[in-house]
ZADO-1210 file (C-alpha; in nm, 4 decimals, padded with zeros to 6 digits):
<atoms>
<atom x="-15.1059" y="-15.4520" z="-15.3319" code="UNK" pos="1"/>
<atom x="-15.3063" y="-15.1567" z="-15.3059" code="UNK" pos="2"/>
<atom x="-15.3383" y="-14.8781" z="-15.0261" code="UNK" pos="3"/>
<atom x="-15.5668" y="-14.5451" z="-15.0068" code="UNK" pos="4"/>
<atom x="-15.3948" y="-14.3383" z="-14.7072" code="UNK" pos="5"/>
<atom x="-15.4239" y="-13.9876" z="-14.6721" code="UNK" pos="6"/>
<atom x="-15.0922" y="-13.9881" z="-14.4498" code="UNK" pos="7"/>
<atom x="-14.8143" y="-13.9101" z="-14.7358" code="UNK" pos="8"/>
<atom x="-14.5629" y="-14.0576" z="-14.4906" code="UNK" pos="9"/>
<atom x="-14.7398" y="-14.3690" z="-14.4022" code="UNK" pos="10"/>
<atom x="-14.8269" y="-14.4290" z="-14.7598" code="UNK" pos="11"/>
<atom x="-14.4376" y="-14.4178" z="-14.8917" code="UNK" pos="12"/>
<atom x="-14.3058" y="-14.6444" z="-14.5965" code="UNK" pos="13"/>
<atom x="-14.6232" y="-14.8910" z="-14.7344" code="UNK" pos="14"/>
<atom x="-14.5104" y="-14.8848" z="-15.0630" code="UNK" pos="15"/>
<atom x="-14.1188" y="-14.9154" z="-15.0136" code="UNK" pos="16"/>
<atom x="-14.1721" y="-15.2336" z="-14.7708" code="UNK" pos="17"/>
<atom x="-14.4308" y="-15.3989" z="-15.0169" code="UNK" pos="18"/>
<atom x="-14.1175" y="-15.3013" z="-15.3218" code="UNK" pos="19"/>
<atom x="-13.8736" y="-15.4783" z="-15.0635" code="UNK" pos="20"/>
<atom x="-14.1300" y="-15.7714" z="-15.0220" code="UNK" pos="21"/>
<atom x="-14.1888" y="-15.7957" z="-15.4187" code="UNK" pos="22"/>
<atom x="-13.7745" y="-15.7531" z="-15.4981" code="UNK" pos="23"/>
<atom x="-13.7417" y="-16.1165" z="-15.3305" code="UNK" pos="24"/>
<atom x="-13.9251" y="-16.2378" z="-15.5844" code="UNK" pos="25"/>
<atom x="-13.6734" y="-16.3899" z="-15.8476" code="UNK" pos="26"/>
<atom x="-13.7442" y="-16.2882" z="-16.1989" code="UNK" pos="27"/>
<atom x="-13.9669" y="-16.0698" z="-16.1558" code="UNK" pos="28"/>
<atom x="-14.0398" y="-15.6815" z="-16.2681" code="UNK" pos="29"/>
<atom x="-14.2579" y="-15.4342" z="-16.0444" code="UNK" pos="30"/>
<atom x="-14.4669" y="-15.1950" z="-16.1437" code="UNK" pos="31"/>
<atom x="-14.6366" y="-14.8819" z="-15.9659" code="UNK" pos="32"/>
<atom x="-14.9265" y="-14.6883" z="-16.0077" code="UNK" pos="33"/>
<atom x="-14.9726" y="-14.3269" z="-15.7972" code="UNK" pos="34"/>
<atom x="-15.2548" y="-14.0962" z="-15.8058" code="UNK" pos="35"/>
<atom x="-15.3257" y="-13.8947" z="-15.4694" code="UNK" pos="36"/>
<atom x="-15.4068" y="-14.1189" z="-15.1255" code="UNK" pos="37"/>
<atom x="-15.3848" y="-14.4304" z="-15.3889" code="UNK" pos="38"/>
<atom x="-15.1156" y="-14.6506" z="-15.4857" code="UNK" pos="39"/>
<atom x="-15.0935" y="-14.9896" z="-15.6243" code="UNK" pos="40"/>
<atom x="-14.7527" y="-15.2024" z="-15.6632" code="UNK" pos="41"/>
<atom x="-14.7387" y="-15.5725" z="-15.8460" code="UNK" pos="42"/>
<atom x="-14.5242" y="-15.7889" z="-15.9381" code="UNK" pos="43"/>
<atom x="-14.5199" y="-16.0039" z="-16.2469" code="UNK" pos="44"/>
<atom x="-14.3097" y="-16.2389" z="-16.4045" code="UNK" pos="45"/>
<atom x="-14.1515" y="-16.1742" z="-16.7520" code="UNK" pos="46"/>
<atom x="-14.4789" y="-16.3740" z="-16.9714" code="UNK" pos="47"/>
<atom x="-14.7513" y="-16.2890" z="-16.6742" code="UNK" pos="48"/>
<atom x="-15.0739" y="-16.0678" z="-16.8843" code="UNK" pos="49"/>
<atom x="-15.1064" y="-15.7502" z="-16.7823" code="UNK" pos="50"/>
<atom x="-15.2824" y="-15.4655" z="-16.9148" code="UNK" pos="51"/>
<atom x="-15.2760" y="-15.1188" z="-16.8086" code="UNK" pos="52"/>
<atom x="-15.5026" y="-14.8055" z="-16.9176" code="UNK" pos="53"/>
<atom x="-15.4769" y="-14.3916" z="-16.7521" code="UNK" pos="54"/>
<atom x="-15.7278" y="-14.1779" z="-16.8609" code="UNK" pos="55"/>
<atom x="-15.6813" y="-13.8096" z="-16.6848" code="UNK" pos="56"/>
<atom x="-15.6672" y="-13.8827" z="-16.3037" code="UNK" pos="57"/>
<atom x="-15.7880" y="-14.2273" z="-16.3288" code="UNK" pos="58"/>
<atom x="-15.6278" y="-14.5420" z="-16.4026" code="UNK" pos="59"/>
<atom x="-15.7319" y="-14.9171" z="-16.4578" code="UNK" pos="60"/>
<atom x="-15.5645" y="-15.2426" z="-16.4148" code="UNK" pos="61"/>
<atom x="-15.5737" y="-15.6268" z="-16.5130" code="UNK" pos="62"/>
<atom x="-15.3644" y="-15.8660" z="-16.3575" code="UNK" pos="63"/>
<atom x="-15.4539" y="-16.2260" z="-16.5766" code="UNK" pos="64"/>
<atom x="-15.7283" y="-16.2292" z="-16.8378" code="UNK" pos="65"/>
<atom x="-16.0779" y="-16.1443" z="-16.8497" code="UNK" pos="66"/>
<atom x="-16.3877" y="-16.2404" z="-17.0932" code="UNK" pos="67"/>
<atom x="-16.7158" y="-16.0961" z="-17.1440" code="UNK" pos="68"/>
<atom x="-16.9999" y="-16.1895" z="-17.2370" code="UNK" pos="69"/>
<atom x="-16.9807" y="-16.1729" z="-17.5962" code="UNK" pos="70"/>
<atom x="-16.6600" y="-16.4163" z="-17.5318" code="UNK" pos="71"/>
<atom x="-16.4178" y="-16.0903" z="-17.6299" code="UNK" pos="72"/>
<atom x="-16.1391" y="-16.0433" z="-17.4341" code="UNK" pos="73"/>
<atom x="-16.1548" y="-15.7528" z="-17.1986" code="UNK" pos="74"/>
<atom x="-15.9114" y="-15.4585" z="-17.1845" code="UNK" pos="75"/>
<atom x="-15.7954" y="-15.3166" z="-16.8844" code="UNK" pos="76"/>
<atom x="-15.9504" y="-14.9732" z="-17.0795" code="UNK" pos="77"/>
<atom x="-16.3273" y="-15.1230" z="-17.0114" code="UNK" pos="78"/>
<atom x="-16.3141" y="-15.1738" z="-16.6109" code="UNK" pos="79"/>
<atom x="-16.3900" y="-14.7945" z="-16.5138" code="UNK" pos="80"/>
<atom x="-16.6755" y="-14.7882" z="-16.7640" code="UNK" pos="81"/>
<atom x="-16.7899" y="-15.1534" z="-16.6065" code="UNK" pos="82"/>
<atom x="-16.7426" y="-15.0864" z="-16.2740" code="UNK" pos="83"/>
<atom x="-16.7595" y="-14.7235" z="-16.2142" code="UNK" pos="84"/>
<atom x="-17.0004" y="-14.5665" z="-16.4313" code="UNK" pos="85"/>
<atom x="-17.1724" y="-14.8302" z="-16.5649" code="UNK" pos="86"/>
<atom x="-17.5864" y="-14.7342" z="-16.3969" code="UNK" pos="87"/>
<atom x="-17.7260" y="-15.0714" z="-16.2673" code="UNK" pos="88"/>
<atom x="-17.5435" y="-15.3760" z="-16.1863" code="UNK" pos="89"/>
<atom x="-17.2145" y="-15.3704" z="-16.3319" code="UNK" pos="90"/>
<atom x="-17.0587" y="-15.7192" z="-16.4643" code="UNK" pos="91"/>
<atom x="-16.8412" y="-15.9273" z="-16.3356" code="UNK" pos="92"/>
<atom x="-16.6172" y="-16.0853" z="-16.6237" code="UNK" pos="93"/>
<atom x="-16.5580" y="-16.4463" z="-16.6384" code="UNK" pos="94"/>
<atom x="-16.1243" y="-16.5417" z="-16.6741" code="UNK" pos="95"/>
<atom x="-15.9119" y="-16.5605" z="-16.4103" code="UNK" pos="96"/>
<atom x="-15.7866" y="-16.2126" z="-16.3395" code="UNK" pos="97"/>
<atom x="-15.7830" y="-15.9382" z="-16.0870" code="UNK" pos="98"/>
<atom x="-15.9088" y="-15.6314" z="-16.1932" code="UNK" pos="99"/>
<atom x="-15.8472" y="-15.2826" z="-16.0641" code="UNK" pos="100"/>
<atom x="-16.0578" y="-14.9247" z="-16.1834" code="UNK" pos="101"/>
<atom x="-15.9438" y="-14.6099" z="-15.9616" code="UNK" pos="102"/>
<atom x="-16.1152" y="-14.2557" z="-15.9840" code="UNK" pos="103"/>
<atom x="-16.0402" y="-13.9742" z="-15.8047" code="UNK" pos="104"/>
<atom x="-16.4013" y="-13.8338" z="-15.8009" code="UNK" pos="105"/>
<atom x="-16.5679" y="-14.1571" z="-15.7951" code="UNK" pos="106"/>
<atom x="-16.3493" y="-14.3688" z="-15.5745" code="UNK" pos="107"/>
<atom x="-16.2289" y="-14.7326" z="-15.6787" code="UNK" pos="108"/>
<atom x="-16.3420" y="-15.0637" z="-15.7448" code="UNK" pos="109"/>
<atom x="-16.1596" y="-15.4114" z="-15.7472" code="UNK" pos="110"/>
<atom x="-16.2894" y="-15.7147" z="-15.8839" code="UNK" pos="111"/>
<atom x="-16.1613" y="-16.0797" z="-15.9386" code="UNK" pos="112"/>
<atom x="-16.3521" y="-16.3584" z="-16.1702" code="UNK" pos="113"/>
<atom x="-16.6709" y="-16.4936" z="-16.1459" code="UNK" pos="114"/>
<atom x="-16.5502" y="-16.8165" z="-15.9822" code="UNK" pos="115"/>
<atom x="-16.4004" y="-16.6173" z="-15.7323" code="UNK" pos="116"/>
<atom x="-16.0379" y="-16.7752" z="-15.7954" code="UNK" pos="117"/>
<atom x="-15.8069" y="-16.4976" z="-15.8408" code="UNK" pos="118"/>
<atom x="-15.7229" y="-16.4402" z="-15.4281" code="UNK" pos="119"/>
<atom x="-15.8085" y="-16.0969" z="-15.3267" code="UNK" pos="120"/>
<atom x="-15.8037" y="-15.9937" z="-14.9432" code="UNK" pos="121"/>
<atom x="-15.8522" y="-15.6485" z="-14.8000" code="UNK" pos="122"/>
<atom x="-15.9069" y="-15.4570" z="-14.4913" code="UNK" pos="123"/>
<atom x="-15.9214" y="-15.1064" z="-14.3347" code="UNK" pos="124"/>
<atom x="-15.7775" y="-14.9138" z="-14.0536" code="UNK" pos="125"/>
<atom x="-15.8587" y="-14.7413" z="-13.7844" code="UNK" pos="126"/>
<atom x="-16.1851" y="-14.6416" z="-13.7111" code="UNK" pos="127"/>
<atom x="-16.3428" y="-14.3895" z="-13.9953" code="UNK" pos="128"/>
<atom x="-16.5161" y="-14.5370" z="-14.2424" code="UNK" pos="129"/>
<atom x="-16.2695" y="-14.3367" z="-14.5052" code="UNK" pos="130"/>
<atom x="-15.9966" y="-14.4277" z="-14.2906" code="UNK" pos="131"/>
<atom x="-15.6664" y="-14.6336" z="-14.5152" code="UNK" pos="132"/>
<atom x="-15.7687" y="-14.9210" z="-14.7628" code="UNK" pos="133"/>
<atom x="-15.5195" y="-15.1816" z="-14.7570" code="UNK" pos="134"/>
<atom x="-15.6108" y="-15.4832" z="-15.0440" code="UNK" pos="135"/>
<atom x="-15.3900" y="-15.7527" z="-15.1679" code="UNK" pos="136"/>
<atom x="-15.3442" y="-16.0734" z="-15.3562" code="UNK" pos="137"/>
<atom x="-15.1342" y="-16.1812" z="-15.0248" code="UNK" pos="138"/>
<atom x="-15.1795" y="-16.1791" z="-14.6253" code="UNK" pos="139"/>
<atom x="-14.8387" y="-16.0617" z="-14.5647" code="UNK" pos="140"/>
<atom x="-14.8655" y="-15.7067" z="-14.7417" code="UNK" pos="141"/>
<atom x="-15.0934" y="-15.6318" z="-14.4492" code="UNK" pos="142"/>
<atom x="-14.7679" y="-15.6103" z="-14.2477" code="UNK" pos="143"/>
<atom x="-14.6406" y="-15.3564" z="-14.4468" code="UNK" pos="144"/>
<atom x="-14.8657" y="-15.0732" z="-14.3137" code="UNK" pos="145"/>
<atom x="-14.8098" y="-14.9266" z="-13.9673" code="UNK" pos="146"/>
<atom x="-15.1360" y="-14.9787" z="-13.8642" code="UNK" pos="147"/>
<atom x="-15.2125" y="-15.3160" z="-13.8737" code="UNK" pos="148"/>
<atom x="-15.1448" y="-15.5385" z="-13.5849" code="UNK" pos="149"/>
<atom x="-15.0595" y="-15.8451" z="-13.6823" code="UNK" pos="150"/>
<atom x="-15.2655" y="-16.1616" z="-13.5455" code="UNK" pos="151"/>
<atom x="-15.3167" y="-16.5334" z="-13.6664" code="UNK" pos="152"/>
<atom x="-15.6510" y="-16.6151" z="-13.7453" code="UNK" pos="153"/>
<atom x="-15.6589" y="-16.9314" z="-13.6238" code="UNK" pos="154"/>
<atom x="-16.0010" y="-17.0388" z="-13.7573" code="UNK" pos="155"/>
<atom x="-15.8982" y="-16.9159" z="-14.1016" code="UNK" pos="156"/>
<atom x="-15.5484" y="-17.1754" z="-14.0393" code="UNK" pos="157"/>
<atom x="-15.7427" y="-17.4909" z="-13.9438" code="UNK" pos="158"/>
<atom x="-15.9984" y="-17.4482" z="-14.2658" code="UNK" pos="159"/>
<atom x="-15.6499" y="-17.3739" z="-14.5061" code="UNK" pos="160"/>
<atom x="-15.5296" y="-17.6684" z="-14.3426" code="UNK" pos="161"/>
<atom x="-15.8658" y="-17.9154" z="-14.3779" code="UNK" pos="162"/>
<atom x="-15.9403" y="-17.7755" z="-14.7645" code="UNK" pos="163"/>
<atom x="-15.6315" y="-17.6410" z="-14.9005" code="UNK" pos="164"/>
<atom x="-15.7804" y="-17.2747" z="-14.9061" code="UNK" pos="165"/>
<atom x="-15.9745" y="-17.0630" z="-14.7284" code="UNK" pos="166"/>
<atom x="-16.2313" y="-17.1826" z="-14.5616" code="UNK" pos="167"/>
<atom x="-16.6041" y="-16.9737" z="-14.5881" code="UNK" pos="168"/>
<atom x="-16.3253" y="-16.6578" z="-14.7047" code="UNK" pos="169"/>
<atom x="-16.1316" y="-16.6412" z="-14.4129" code="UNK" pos="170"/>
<atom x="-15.8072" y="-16.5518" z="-14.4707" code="UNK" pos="171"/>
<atom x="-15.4690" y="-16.6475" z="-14.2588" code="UNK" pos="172"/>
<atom x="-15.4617" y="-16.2918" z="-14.0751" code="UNK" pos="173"/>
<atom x="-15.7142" y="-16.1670" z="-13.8436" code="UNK" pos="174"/>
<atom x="-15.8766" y="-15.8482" z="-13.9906" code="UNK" pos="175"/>
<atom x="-15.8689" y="-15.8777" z="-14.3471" code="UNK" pos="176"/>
<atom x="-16.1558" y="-16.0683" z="-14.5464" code="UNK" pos="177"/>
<atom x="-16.1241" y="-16.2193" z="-14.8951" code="UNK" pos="178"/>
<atom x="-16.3369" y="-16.0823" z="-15.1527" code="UNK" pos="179"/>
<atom x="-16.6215" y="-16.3664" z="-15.1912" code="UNK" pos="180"/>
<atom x="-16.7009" y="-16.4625" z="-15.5460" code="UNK" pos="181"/>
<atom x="-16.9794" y="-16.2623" z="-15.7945" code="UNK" pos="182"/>
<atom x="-16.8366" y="-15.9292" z="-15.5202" code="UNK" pos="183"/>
<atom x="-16.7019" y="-15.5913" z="-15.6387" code="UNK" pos="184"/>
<atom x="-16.4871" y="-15.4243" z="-15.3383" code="UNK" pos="185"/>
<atom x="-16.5954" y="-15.0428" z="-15.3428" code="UNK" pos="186"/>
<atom x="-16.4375" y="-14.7797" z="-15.1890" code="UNK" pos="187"/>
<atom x="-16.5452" y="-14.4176" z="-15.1607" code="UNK" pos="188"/>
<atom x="-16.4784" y="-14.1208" z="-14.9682" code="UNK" pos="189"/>
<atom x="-16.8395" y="-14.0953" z="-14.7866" code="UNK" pos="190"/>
<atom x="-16.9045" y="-14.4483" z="-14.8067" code="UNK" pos="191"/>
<atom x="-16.5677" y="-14.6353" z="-14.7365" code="UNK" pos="192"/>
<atom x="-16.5193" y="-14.9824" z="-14.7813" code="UNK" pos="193"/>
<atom x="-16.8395" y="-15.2085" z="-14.9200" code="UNK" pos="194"/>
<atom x="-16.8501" y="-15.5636" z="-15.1193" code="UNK" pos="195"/>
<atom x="-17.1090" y="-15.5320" z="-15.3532" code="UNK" pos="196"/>
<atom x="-17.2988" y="-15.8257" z="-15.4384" code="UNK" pos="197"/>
<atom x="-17.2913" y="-15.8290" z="-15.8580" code="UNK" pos="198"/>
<atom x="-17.2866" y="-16.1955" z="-15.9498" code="UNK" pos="199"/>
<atom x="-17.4975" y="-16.5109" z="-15.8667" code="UNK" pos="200"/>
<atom x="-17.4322" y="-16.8544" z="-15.9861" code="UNK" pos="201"/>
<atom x="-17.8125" y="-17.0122" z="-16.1276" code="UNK" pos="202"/>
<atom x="-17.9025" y="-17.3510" z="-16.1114" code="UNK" pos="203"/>
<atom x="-18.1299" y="-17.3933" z="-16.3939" code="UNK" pos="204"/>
<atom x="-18.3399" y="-17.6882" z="-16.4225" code="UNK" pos="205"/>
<atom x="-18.2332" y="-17.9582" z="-16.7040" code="UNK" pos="206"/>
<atom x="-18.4719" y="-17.9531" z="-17.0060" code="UNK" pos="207"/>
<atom x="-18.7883" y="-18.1933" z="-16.9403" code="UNK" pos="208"/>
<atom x="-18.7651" y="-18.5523" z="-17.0677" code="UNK" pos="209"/>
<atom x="-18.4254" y="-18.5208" z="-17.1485" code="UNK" pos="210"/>
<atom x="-18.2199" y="-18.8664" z="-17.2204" code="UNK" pos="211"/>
<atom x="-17.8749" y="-18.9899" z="-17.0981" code="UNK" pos="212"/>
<atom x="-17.7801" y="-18.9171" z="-17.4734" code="UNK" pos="213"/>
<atom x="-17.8902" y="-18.5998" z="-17.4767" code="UNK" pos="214"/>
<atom x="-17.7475" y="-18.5018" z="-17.1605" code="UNK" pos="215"/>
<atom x="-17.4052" y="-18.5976" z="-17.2472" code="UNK" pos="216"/>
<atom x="-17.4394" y="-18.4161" z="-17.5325" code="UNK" pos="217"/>
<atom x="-17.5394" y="-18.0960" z="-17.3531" code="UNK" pos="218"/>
<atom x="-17.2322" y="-18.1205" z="-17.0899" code="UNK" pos="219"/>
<atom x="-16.9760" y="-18.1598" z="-17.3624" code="UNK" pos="220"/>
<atom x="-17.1198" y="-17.8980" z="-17.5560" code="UNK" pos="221"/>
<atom x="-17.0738" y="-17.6545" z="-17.2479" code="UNK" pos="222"/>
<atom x="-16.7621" y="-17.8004" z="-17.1868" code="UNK" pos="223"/>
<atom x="-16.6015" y="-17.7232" z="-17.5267" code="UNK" pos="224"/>
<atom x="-16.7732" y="-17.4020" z="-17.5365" code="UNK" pos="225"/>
<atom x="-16.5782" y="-17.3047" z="-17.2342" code="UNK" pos="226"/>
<atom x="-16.2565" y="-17.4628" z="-17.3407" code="UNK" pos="227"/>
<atom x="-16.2735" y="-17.1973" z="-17.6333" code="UNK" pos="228"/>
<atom x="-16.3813" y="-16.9144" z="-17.4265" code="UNK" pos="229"/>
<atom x="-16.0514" y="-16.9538" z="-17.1971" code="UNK" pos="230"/>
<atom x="-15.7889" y="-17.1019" z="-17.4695" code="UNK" pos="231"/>
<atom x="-15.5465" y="-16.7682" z="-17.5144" code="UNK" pos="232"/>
<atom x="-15.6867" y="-16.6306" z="-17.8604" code="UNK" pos="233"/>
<atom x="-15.3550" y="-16.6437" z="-18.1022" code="UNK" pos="234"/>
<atom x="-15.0354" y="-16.8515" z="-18.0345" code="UNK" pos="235"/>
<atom x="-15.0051" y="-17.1869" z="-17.8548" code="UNK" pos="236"/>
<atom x="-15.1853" y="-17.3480" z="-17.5167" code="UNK" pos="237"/>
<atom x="-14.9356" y="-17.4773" z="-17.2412" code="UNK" pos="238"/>
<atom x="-15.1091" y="-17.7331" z="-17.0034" code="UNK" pos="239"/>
<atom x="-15.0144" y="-17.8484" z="-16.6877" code="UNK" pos="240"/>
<atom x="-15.0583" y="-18.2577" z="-16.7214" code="UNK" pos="241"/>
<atom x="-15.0816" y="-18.4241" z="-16.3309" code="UNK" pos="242"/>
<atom x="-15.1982" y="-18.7355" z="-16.5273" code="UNK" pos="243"/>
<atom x="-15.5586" y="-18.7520" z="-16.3446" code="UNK" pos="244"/>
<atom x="-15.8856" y="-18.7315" z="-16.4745" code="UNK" pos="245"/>
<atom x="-15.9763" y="-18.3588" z="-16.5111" code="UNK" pos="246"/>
<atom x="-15.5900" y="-18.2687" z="-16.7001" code="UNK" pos="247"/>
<atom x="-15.6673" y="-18.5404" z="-16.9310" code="UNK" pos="248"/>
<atom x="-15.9715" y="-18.4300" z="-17.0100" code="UNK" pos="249"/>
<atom x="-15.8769" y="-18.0772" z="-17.0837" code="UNK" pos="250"/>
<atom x="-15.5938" y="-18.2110" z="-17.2888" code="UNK" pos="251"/>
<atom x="-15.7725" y="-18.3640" z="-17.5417" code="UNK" pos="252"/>
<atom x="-16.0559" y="-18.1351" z="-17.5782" code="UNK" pos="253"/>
<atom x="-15.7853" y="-17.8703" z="-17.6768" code="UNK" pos="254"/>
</atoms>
């Protein structure tokens, strides 16, 4: 959970509710990040990855694991050099991960994977555009802050009940959005709150003339290539086995 509030008051009673909210988690540990109007609280079980970086004022998280595109693991140390002073566009790392870069003079960025997996909702409040930033990996943080009023989106219920998820990014609450896939959520003092288009999945056309053979050969090449990008690096792979199709196939490429 993350908040940017100027209101010193507001911003503890955020933080102790979202503590309260994390402490019913069994087994887990919390950790805390301050720096001025920003704070960020998570909670993470004993074996979760996590990587943490301060430089000065700043400070950078990753919740999960990242790659690049050189297939190296990414360090928590690279996202405000990514995604806050990188010129151009700045990447968006494949993984599954949420990823957090904070800057007092530049403002902060978060950014999830390139599938857009890693859930990541936000919002803000009242009616400036610098007005509090309130993100999360969970609708019910929003209830921790005083300002948000508290509303089914009912829209957003009936697609997580058809699909299992959110539906076209709407989230359970009214008011917050998830952050859509190939987006970086920016936040600044004279800009506030923008998503940031960074990311585009391509369709490229199949090579011309190509066989049945060859084709098969093409899709398990790109297959095992990305079973090594995302196996952990050193020690051993747990898998999940539900016994259909796509476990099975996993299984045995590893």
């Amino acid at each position: 959970a993350v908040v940017v509030d100027d209101a010193p008051q507001r911003r503890e009673q955020f933080i102790a509710a979202v503590r309260r909210l994390c402490g019913a988690l069994p087994g887990v540990t919390i950790g805390e990040r301050r720096h001025g109007a920003f704070a960020c609280v998570w909670a993470a079980g004993p074996r979760a990855p996590i990587d943490e970086h301060e430089a000065g004022q700043g400070c950078a998280l990753l919740i999960g694991y990242g790659v690049a595109a050189d297939d190296r693991r990414v360090p928590a140390r690279d996202l405000p050099a990514d995604w806050l002073a990188a010129p151009g566009r700045p990447p968006v790392h494949d993984g599954y991960h949420v990823g957090l870069a904070w800057s007092p003079a530049v403002g902060r960025a978060v950014g999830v994977d390139a599938m857009g997996m890693f859930p990541w909702q936000w919002t803000c409040l009242g009616d400036a555009a610098a007005g509090p930033l309130v993100a999360a990996t969970t609708p019910e943080v929003f209830r921790c802050h005083a300002l948000f009023a508290t509303q089914l989106d009912r829209r957003g219920l009936a697609g997580i009940l058809l699909v299992h998820g959110p539906l076209l990014d709407r989230p359970l609450l009214a008011g917050p959005q998830r952050l859509p896939k190939g987006h970086l959520l920016r936040w600044s003092r004279d800009r506030g709150a923008i998503t940031a288009p960074v990311y585009r999945l391509a369709r490229p056309s199949p090579p011309a003339g190509e066989s049945p053979p060859e084709l098969r050969k093409r899709i398990e090449h790109e297959h095992l290539a990305a079973i090594r990008r995302h196996a952990p690096p050193d020690g051993d792979t747990a898998i999940l086995l539900s016994g259909g199709l796509d476990s099975r196939l996993v299984a045995a490429s590893l």
